[in-house]
BALUM-666462 format. One record per atom (N, C-alpha, C, CB): residue in three letters; x, y, z. Coordinates in steps of 0.1 Angstrom, whole numbers, plus 5000, padded with zeros to 4 digits. Glycine has a CB too. Layout:
// residues N
ALAXYZ ...
***
This chain:
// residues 364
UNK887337041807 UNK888036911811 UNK889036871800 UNK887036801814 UNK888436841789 UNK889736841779 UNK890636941773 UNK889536801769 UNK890237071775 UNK891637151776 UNK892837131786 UNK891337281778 UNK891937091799 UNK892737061806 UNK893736971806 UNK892337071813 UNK893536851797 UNK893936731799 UNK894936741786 UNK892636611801 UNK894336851780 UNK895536831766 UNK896636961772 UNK894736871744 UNK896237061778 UNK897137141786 UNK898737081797 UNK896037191796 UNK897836921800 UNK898936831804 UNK899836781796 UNK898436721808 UNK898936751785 UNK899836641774 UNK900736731767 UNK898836551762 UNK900536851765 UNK901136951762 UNK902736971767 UNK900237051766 UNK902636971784 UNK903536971796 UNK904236831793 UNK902636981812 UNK903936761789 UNK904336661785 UNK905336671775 UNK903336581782 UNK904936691767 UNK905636691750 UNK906836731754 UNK905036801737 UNK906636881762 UNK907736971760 UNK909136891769 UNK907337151767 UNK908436801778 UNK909436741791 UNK909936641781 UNK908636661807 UNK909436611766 UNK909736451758 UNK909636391769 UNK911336411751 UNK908336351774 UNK907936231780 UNK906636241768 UNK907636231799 UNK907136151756 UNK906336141738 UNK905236051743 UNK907536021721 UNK905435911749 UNK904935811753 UNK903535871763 UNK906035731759 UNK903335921773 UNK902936021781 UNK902136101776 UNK903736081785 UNK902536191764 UNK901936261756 UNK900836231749 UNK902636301749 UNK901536111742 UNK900236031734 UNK899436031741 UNK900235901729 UNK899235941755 UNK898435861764 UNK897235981767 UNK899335811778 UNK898036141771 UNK897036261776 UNK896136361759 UNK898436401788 UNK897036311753 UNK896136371737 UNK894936311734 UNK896936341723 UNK895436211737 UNK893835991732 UNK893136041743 UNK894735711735 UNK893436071758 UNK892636081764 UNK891536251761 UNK893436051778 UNK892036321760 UNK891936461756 UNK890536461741 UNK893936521751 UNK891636341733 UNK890636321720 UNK889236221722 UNK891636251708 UNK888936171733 UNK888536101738 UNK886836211744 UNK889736041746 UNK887736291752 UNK886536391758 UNK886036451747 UNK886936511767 UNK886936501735 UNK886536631723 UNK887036551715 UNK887236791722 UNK886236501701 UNK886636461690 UNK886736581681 UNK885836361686 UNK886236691678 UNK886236771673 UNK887236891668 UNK885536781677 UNK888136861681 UNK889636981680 UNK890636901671 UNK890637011697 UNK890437031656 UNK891536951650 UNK893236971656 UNK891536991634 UNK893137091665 UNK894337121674 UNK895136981680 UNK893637211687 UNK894036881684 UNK894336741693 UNK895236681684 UNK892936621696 UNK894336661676 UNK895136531666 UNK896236621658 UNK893836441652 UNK896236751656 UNK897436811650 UNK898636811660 UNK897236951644 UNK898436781674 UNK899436791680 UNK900136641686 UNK899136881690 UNK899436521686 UNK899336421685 UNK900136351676 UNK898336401684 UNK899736411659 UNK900436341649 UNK902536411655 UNK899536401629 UNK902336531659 UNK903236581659 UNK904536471674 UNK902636741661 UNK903436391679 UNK904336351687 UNK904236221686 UNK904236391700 UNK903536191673 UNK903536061670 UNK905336061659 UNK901836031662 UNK905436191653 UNK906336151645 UNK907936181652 UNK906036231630 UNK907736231666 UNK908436231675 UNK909236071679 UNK907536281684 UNK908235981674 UNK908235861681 UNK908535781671 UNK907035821689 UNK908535861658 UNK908735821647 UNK908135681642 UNK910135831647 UNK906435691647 UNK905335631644 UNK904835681632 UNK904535621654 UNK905335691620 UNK904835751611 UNK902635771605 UNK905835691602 UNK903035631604 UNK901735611603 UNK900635631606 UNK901735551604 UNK901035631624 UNK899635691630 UNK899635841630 UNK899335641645 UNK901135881622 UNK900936051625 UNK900336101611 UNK902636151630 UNK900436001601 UNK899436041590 UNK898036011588 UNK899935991579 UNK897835951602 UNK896535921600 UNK895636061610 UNK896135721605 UNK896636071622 UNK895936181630 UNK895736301619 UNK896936231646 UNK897336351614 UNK897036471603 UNK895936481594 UNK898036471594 UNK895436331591 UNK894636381580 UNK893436371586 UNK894736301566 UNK892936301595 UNK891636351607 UNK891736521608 UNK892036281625 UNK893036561618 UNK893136711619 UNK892536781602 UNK895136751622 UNK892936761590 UNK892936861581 UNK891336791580 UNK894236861567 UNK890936721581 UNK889236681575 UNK888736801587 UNK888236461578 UNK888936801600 UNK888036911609 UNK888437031605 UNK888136921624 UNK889537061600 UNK889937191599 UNK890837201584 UNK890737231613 UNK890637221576 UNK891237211562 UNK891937341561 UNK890137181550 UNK891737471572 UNK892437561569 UNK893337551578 UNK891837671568 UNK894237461585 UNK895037451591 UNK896337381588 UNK894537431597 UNK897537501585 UNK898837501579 UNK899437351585 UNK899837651583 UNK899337371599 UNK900037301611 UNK899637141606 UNK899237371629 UNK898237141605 UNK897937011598 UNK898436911587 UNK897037031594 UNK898437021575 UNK899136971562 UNK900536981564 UNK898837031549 UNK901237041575 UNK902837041579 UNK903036881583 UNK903337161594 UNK902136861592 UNK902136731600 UNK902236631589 UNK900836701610 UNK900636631581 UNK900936541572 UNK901836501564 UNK900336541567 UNK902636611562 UNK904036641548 UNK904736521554 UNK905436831549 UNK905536571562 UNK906336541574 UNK906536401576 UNK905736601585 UNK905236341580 UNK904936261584 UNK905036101572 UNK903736321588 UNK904236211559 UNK904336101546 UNK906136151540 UNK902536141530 UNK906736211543 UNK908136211538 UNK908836111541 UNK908936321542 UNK908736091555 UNK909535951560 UNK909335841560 UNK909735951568 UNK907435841554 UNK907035711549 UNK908135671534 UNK905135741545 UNK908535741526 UNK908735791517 UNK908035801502 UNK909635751518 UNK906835851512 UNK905835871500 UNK905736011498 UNK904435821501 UNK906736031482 UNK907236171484 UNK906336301473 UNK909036161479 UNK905436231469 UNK904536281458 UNK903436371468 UNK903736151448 UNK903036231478 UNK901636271490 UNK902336381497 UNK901136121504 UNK903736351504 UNK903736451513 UNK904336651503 UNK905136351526 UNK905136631494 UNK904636711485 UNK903636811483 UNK904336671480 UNK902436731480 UNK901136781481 UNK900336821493 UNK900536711476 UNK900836811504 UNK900636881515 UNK900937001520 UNK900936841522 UNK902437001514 UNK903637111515 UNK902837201508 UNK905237071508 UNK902737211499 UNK902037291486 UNK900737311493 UNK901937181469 UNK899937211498 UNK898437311503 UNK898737361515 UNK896737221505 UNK899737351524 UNK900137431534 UNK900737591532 UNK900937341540 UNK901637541522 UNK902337711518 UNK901337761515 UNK903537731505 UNK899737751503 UNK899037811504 UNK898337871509 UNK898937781501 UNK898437811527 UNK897437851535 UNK898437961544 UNK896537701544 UNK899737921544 UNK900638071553 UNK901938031547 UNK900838061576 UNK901938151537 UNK903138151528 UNK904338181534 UNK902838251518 UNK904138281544 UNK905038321560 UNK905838201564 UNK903938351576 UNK905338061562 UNK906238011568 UNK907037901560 UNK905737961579 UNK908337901564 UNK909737921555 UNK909837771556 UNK911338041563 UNK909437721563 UNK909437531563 UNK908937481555 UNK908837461572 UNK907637501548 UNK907437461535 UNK907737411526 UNK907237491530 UNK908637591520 UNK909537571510 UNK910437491512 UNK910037661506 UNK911137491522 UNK912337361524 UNK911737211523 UNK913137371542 UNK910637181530 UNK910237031526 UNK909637031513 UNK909136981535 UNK909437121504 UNK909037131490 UNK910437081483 UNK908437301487 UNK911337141489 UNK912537121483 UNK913236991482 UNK913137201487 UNK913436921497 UNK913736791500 UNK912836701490 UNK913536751515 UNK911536701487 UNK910636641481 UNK910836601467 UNK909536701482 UNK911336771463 UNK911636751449 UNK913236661445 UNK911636911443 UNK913536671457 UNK914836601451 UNK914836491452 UNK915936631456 UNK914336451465 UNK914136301460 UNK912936221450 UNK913936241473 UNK912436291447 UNK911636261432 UNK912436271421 UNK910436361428 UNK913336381418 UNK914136361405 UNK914836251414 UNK915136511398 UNK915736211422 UNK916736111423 UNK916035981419 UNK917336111437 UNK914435951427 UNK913835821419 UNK913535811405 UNK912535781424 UNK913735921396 UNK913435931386 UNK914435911375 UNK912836021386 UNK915435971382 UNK917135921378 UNK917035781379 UNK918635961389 UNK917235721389 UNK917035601395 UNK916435481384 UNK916035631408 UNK914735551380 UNK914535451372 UNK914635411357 UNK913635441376 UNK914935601352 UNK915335591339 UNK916735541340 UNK915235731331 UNK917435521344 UNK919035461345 UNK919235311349 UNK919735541357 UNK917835201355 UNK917635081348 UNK916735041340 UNK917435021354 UNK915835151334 UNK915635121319 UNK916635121309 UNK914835201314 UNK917835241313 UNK918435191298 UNK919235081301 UNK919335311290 UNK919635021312 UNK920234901317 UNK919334801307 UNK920034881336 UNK918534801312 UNK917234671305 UNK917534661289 UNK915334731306 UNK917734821282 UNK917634821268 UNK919134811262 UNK916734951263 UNK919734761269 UNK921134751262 UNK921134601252 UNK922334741274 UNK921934651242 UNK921834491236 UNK922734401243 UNK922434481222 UNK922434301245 UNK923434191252 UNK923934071239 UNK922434091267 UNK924934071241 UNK925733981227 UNK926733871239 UNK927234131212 UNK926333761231 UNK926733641235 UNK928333581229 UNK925533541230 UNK928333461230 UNK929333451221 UNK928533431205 UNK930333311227 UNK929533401192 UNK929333451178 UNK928333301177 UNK931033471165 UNK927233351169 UNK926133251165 UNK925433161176 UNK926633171154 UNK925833291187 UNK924733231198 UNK924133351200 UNK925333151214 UNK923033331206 UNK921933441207 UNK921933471222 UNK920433391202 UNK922533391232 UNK922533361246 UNK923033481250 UNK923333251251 UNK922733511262 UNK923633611265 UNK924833611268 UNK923233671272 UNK925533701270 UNK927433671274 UNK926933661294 UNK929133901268 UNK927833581295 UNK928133531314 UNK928633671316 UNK929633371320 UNK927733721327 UNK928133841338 UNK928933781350 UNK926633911346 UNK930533871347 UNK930733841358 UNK930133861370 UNK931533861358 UNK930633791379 UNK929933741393 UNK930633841404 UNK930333551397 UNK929733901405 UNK930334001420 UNK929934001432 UNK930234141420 UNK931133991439 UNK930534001454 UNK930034111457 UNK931333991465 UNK929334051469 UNK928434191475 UNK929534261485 UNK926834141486 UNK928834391487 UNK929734451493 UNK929434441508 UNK929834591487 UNK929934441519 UNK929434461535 UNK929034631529 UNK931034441552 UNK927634621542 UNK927134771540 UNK927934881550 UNK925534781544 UNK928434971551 UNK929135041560 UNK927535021573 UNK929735231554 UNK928434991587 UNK926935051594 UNK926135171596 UNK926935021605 UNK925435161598 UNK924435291601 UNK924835391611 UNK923035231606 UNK925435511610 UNK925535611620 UNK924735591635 UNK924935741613 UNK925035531646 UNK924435591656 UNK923535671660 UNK924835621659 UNK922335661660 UNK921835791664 UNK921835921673 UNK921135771664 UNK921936001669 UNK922236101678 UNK921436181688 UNK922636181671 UNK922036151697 UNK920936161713 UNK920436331710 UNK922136141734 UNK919136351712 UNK918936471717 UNK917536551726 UNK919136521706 UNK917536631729 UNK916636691739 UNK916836821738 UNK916836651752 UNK915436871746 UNK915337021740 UNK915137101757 UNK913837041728 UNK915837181762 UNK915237251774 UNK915137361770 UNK915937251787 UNK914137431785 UNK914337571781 UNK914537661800 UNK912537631770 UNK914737791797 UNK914737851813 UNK914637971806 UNK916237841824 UNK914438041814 UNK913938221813 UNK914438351822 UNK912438231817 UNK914838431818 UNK915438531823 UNK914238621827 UNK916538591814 UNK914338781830 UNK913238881829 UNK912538911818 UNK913538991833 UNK914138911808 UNK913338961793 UNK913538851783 UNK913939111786 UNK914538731782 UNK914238651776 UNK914038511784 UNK914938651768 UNK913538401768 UNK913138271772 UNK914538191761 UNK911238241769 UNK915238101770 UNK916238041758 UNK915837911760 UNK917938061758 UNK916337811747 UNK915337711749 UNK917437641742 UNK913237701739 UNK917237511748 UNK918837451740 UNK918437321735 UNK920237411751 UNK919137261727 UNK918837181720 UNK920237131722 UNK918137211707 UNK920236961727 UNK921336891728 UNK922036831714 UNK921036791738 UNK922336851708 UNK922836831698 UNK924736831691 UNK922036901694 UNK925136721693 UNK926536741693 UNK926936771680 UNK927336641699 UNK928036831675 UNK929036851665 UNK927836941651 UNK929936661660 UNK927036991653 UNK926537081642 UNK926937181639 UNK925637121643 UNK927237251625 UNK927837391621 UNK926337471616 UNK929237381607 UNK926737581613 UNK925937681612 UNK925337651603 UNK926437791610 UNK925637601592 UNK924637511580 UNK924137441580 UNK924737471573 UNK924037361592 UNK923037271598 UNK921737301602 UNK923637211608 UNK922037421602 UNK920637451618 UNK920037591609 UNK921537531642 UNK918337511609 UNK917437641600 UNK916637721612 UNK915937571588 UNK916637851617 UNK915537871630 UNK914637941621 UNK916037971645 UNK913637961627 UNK912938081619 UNK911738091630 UNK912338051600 UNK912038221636 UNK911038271645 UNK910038371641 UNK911638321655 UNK908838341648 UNK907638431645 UNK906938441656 UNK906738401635 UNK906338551657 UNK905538631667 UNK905338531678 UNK904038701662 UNK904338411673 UNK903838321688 UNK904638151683 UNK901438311691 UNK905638141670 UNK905838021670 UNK907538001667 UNK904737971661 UNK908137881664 UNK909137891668 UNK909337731656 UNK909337901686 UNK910237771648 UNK910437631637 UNK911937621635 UNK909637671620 UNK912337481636 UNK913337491633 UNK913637321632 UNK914037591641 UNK914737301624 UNK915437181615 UNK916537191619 UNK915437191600 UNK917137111625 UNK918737011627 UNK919236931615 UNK918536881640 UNK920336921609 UNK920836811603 UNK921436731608 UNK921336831594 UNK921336611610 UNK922036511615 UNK923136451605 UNK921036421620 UNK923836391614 UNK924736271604 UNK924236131607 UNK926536261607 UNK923236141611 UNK922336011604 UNK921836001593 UNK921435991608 UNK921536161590 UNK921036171578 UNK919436221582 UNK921236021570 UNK918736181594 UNK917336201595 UNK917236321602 UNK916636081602 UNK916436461595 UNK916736621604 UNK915736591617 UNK916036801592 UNK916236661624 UNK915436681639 UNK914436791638 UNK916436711653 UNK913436811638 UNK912136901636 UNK912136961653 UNK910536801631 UNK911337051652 UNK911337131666 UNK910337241663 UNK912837201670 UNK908837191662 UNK907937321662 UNK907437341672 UNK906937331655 UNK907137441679 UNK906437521690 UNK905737611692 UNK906837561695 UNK904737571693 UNK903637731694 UNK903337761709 UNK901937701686 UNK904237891706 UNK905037951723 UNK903537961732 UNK905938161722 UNK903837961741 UNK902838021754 UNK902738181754 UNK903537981770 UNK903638241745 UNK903838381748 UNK903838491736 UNK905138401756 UNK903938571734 UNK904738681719 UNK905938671724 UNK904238871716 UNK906638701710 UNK908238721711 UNK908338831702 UNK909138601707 UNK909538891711 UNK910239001693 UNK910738901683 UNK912139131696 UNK910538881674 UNK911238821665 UNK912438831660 UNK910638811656 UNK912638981655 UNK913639041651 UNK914739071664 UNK913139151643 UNK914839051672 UNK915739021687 UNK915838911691 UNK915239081699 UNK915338791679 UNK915838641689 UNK917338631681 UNK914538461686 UNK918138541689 UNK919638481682 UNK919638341684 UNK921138541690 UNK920338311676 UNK920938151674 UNK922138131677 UNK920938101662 UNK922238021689 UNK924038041688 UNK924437891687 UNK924938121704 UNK925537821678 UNK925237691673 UNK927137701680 UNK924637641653 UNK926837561692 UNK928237601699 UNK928737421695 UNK928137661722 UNK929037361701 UNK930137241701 UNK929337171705 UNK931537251709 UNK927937141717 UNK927737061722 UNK926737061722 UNK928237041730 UNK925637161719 UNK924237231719 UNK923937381708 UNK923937291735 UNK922537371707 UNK922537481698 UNK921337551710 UNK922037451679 UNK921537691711 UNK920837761720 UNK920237881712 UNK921737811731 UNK918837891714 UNK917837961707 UNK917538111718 UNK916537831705 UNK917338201716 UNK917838311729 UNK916438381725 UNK919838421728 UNK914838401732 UNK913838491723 UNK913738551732 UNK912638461715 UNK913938661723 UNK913338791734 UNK911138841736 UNK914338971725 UNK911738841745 UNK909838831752 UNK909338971753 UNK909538751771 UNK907938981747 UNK907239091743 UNK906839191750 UNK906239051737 UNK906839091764 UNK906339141774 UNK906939061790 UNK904839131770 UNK907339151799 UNK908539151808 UNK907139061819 UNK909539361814 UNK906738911818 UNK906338861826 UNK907138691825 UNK904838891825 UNK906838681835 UNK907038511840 UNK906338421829 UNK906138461856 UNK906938301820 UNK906038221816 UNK905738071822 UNK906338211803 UNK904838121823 UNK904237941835 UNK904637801826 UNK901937921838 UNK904537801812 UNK905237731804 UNK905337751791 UNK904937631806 UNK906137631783 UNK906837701768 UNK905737681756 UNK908437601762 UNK904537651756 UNK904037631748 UNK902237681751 UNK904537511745 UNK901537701746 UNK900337751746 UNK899537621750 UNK899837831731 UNK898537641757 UNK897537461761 UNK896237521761 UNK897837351779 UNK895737631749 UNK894237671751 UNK893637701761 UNK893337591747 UNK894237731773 UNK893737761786 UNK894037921786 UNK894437671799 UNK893238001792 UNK893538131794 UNK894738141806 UNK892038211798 UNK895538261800 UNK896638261807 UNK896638351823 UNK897538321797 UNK897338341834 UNK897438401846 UNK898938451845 UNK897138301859 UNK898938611839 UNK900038681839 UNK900438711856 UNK899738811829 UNK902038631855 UNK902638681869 UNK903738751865 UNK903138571880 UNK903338911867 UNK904739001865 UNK905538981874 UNK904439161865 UNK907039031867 UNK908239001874 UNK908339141887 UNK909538991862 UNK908439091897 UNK908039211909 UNK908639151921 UNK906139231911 UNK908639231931 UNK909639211944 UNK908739111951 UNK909939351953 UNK907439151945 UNK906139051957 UNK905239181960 UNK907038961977 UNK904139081957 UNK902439171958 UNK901439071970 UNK901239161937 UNK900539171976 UNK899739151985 UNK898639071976 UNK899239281993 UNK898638941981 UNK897338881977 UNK896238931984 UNK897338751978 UNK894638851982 UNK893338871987 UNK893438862000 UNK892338791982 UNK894538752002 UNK894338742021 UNK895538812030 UNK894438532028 UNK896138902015 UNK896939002027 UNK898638912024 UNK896138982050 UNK898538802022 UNK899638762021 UNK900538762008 UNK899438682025 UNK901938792011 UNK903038812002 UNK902838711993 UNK904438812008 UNK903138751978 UNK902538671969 UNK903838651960 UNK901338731963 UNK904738581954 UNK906238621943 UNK905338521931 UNK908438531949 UNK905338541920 UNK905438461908 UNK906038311909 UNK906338531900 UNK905438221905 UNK905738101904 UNK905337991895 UNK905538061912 UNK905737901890 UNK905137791887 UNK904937691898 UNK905837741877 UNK905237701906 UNK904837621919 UNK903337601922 UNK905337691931 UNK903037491926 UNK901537481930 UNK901437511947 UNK900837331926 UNK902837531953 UNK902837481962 UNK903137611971 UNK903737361961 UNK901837721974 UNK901937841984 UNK902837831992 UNK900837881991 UNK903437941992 UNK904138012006 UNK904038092011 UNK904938032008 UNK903338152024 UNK903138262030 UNK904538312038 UNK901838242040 UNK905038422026 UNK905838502024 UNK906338562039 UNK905238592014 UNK905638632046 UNK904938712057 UNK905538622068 UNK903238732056 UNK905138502065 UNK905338392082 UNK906538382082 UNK904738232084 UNK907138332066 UNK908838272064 UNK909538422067 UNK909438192042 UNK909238492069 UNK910038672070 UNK910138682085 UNK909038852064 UNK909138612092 UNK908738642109 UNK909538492115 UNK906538642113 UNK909838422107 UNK910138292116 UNK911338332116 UNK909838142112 UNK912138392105 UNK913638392102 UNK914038512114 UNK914038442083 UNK913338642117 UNK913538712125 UNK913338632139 UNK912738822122 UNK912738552140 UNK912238502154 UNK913938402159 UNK910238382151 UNK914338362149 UNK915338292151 UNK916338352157 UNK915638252141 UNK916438442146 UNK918138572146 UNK917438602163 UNK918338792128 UNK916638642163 UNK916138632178 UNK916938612192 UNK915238532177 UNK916538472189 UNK916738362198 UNK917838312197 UNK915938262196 UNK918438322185 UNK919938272186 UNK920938342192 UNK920438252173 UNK921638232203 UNK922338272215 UNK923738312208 UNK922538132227 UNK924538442211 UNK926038432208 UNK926738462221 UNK926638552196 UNK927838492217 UNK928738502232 UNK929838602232 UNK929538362236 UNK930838642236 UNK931538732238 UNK931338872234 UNK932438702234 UNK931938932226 UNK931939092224 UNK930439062211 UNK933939172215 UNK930438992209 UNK929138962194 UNK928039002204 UNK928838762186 UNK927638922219 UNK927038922226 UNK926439082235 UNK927538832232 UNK927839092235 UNK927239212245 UNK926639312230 UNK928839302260 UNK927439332218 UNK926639382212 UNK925439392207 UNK926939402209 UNK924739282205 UNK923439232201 UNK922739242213 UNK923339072195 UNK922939252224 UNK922339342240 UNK922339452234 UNK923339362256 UNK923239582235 UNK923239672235 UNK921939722218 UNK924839692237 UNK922039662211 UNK921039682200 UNK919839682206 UNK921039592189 UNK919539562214 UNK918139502209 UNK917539602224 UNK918039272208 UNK918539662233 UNK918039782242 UNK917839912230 UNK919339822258 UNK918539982222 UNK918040022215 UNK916840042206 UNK918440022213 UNK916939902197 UNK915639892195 UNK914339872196 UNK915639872191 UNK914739842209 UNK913339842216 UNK913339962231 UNK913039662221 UNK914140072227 UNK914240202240 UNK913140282233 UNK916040312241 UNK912640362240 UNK911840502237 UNK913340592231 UNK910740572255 UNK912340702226 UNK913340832217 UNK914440852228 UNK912441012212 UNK914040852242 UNK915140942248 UNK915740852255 UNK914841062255 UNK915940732255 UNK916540622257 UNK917240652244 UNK915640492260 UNK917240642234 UNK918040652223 UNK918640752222 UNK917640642212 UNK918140862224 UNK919040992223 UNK920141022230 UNK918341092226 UNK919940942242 UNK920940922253 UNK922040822250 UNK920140872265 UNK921240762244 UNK922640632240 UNK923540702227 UNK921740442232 UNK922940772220 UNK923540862211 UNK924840952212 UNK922640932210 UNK924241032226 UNK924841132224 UNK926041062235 UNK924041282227 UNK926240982244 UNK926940952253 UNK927540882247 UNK926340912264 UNK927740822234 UNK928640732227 UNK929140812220 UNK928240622220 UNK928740902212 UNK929441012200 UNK930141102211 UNK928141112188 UNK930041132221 UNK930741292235 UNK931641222241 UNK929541382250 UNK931641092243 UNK933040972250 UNK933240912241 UNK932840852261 UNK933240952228 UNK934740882218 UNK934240702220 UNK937040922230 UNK932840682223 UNK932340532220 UNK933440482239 UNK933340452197 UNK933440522248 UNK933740502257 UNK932940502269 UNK934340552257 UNK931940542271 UNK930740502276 UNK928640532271 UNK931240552288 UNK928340482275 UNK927340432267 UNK926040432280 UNK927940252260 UNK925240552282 UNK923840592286 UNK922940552282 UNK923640692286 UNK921440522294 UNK920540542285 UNK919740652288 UNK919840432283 UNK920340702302 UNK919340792313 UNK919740932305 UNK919740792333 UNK918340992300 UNK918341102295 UNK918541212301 UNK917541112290 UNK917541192314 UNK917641312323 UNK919041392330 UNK916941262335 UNK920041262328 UNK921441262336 UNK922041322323 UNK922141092341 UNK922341252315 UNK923041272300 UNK922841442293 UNK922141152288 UNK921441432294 UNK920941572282 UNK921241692289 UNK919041582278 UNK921741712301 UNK922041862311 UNK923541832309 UNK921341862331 UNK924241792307 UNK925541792307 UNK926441742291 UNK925741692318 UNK927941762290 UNK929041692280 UNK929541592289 UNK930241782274 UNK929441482282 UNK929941312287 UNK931241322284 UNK929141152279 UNK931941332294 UNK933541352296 UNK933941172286 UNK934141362319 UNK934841152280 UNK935241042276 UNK936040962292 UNK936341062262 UNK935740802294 UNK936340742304 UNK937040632299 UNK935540722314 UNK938240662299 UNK939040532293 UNK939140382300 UNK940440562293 UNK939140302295 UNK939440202305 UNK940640172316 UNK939340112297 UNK940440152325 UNK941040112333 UNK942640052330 UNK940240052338 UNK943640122335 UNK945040142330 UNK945240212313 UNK945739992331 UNK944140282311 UNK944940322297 UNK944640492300 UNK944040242279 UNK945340562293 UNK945240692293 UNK944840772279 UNK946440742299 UNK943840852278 UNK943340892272 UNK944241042263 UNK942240902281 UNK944641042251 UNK945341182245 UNK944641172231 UNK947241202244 UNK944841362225 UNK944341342217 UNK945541302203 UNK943441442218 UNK944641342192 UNK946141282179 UNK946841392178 UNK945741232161 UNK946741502183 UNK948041572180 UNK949441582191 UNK947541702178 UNK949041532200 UNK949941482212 UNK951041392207 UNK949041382225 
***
C-alpha cells in the first residue's frame, strides 16, 4: 500500500504538481516510517517548493535510516545551501562524495560552498580592518572626524523569476525530457547522465540554479545521451537500453510490466493487446470488426457503386465464380464481366464495346 501511494506521489512530482506530491509522500510516510527513500524524495520536493527547512529536516530523518545514502546527504547539502548555512551543507557534500564519488554534483556544490565561505570571510576580515583604522578628529580633539552622510542607494529590483517546467515523451529507442527555460547558453547547463539516473543544474539570472534529479524508471546508454541548449528550452535526448515503452519517467519501487514496442499481441482472453499507459482497455478485435462493418454498410452511388457491387460479388464468389470474373475481364479488354464458369471456361470472351463505339486495335 505505500509503495503504491508513493508510486503516486512520484507521478506527481514528475507532472510538478510539488503541492500534491507532498500530500502523497506524508501520506506514504504515514503507512512506512522506515523508507529513507520517502523522506529523501519529499525533502527533494520540499526544496522544489523551496521550503527549505522542512527539506532539511526530511534529509536528515532520510540519512538517520539510511546513512549510506548519497541521495540523502545531496538533499541535505542542497537544502542547507540555501538556508545559507554554508559550512553544514558542505559537510554533507563531502559525506556524500564519499559515499559515490561517480557523481559529479558534489564536487560542484563543494565548490559553490567554498566560495561562498571565502567571500564571508573576505567579507568579515574587510570590516575588521574598517573597525581598526585610526580615526583622527579635528587637532586636540580625540572625537572622531564627522563621516560624511551618504545616501542610500535604491536597490536595483530583483530579476523576475524565471518560469520553468520539465516534460518528457518517448520515441522506440529514446526518452527526451525538455526543460522550459528561456535564454540559457551552453555554460549554463551541467547534465551528467548515468545508467538509471539523470542530474543536472540550470543557471539562472536570478541567480538561484534550477536542480533536476531523476532516478529513471529505466537503464539508459549513457554515452548516447545529448544535450541540446536551444533559445527557448534545453532538451535532454537518452537513449534507452532497452527498445520498450516506459509507463513512466521515474522508478516508484513497484515491479515493472515491460510493454515491448510491437504491432499488437494476443492477450489471455484472445484479445488484441498494443502497449499503453492507459488504464483504459480496448478490445482491439471489436474496433477492427466495427470499422469493417461500417465500410460495409456505407451507401455510395454512381460508378463508386456499381464497383463496390462488383467486389463485394467477388469476395464473397466461390473460385469459379472468380475465375470467371477473371478471365472474362482480362479476354474483353475489361469490357465485359462473367461470373458463369461453365459458359466462360469452354470458350475466348470476344471484347463487346459499348454501344455506338467501335472497337480497333493500337496499331490501326
Amino acid at each position: 500500500m505505500a509503495a503504491e501511494v508513493f508510486g503516486q506521489a512520484n507521478e506527481a512530482y514528475v507532472d510538478e504538481n510539488y503541492e500534491k506530491a507532498v500530500e502523497l509522500y506524508t501520506k506514504a510516510i504515514e503507512l512506512d516510517g522506515e523508507k529513507s527513500e520517502f523522506f529523501t524524495k519529499r525533502a527533494q520536493t520540499y526544496i522544489q517548493l523551496e521550503q527549505y527547512m522542512d527539506a532539511v529536516a526530511d534529509a536528515t530523518k532520510a540519512v538517520e535510516l539510511d546513512p549510506n545514502s548519497s541521495k540523502a546527504h545531496l538533499r541535505k547539502g542542497v537544502a542547507s545551501f540555501y538556508l545559507d548555512e554554508f559550512e553544514s551543507a558542505r559537510e554533507s557534500f563531502v559525506k556524500g562524495q564519499e559515499l559515490d564519488s561517480s557523481e559529479p554534483l558534489f564536487a560542484r556544490w563543494i565548490r559553490k560552498c567554498d566560495a561562498n565561505l571565502n567571500l564571508e570571510e573576505k567579507e568579515e576580515s574587510g570590516t575588521a580592518a574598517e573597525d581598526g583604522k585610526p580615526l583622527v578628529g579635528a587637532a586636540g580633539d580625540s572625537s572622531p572626524a564627522p563621516q560624511p552622510v551618504t545616501q542610500p542607494q535604491p536597490q536595483a529590483a530583483a530579476p523576475p523569476p524565471v518560469s520553468k517546467r520539465h516534460d518528457w515523451y518517448q520515441t522506440e529507442t529514446h526518452v527526451i525530457i525538455t526543460v522550459m527555460i528561456k535564454g540559457l547558453k551552453k555554460e549554463d547547463v551541467q547534465v551528467d547522465y548515468d545508467t538509471s539516473t539523470l542530474s543536472a543544474v540550470f543557471k539562472q539570472a536570478s541567480g538561484a540554479d534550477y536542480v533536476l534529479d531523476l532516478d529513471l524508471a529505466h537503464p539508459i546508454v549513457k554515452e548516447q545521451c545529448i544535450t541540446k541548449v536551444l533559445s527557448t528550452k534545453v532538451e535532454m535526448k537518452m537513449k534507452k537500453s532497452e527498445g520498450i515503452r516506459w509507463q513512466c519517467l521515474e522508478g516508484d519501487g513497484r515491479p515493472y510490466q515491460y510493454a515491448q514496442w510491437a504491432s499488437g499481441n494476443e492477450g489471455a482472453s484472445g484479445v488484441t493487446q498494443y502497449p499503453s499507459s492507459s488504464t483504459h482497455k480496448r478490445d482491439w478485435n471489436k474496433i477492427v470488426a466495427d470499422v469493417n462493418k461500417e465500410e460495409k454498410e456505407e451507401k455510395t452511388e454512381g460508378d463508386a457503386a456499381l464497383n463496390d457491387f462488383f467486389q463485394q460479388i467477388y469476395s464473397d464468389g466461390n473460385e469459379e465464380v472468380r475465375k470467371a470474373m477473371n478471365k472474362s475481364f482480362v479476354e474483353s479488354g475489361g469490357t465485359v464481366l462473367s461470373t458463369n464458369w461453365k459458359d466462360i471456361g469452354k470458350k475466348k470472351v470476344d471484347m463487346k464495346p459499348p454501344d455506338g463505339m467501335e472497337f480497333k486495335k493500337w496499331e490501326q
